[in-house]
C-alpha positions in Angstrom: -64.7 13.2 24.1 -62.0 13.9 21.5 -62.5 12.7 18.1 -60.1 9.6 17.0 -57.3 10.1 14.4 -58.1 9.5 11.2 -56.5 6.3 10.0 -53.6 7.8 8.0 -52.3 10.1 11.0 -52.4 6.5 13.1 -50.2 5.1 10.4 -47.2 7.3 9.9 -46.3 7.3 14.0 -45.0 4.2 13.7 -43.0 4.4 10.2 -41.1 7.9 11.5 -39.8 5.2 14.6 -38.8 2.9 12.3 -36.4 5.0 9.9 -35.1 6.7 13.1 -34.2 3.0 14.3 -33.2 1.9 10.6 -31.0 4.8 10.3 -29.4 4.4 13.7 -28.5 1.3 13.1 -26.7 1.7 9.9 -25.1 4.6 11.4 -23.5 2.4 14.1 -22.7 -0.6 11.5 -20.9 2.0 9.7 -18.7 3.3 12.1 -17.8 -0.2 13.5 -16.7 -0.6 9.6 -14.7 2.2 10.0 -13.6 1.4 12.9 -12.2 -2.2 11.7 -11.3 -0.7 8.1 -8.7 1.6 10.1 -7.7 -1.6 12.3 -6.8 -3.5 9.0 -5.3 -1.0 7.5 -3.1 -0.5 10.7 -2.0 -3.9 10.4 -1.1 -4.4 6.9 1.2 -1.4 7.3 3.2 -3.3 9.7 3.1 -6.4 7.9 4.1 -4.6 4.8 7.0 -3.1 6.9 8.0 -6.0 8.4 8.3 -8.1 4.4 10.3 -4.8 3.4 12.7 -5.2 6.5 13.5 -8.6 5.3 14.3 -7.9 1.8 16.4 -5.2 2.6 18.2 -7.4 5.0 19.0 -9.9 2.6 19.9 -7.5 -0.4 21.9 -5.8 2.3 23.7 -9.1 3.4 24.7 -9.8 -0.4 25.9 -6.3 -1.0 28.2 -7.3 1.8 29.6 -10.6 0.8 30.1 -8.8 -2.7 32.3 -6.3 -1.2 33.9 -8.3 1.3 34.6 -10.9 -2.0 36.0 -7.9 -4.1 37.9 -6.7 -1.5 39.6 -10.2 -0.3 40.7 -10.4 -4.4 42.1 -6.8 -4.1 44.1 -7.5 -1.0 45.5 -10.1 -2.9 47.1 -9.1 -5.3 45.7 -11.4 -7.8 46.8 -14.5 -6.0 44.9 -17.2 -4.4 42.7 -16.5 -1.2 44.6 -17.4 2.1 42.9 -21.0 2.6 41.5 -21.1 6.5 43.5 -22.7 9.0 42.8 -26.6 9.7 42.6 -27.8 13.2 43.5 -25.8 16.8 47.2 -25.1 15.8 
């Protein structure tokens, strides 16, 4: 009959399973991390995008109404702006 194991060769079996589990798992937490980190980041771009899109609009709307302002008093020729037409007729 063989001889049993010492009591410290018993022992360290089960602790080499349990880093190989405990690293395994942190393994996959991290890449899920990574994973939703390059999710998020994904979707603040767009959002960012999307806030610029409207500013620009707007600043591009007044630019406009400045221009189409300066150019009505231009046209003019100093004098009043035609006043719009009242009614169908």
């Amino acid at each position: 009959m063989p001889a049993p194991l010492p009591i410290s060769a018993r022992r360290r079996a089960p602790r080499g399973s349990v880093i190989v589990v405990v690293l395994t798992t942190l393994m996959f937490a991290a890449l899920a991390l990574v994973a939703f980190m390059d999710r998020a980041a994904v979707d603040l771009l767009v959002d960012h995008r999307e806030s610029v899109k409207r500013r620009l609009r707007v600043e591009a709307f007044s630019a406009l109404e400045m221009t189409l302002g300066g150019t009505g008093r231009v046209q003019g020729g100093g004098q009043r702006p035609a006043q719009p037409r009242r009614g169908l007729g």
